[in-house]
C-alpha positions, 0 to 999 in steps of 0.5 A: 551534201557531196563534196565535188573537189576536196580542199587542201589542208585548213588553217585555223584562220580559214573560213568553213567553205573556201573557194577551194571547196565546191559543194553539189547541193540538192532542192526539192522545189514544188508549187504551192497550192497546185494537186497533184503536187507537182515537184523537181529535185535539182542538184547544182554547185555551191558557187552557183548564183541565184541568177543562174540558179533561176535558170536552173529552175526554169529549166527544170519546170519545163518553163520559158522565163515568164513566172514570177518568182522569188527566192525565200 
């Protein structure tokens, strides 16, 4: 995991991901029961919703917004 900007200096009291804190994180999503498999790795911000992370993925697989989907 990358840290994109660093905090400033933690008081005990602080929760572990401030709003200070932006993490890049890295998926590798494939589609089950597809051969060849077929996958995509994507990095995206921490403070991304899941909403704009299914934009992401769209985008990534190359699809217009007609598959269903579901976050596990």
């Amino acid at each position: 995991m990358k840290r994109a900007k660093r905090a400033a200096t933690k008081t005990a009291g602080e929760a572990a991901a401030s709003e200070d804190e932006i993490f890049i994180l890295q998926f590798r999503i494939w589609l089950k029961d597809v051969s060849p498999m077929v996958w995509r790795r994507v990095q995206v911000f921490s403070t991304m919703t899941l909403r704009e992370f299914h934009g992401v993925i769209q985008v990534a697989m190359g699809w217009e917004g007609i598959h269903l989907y579901q976050f596990v």
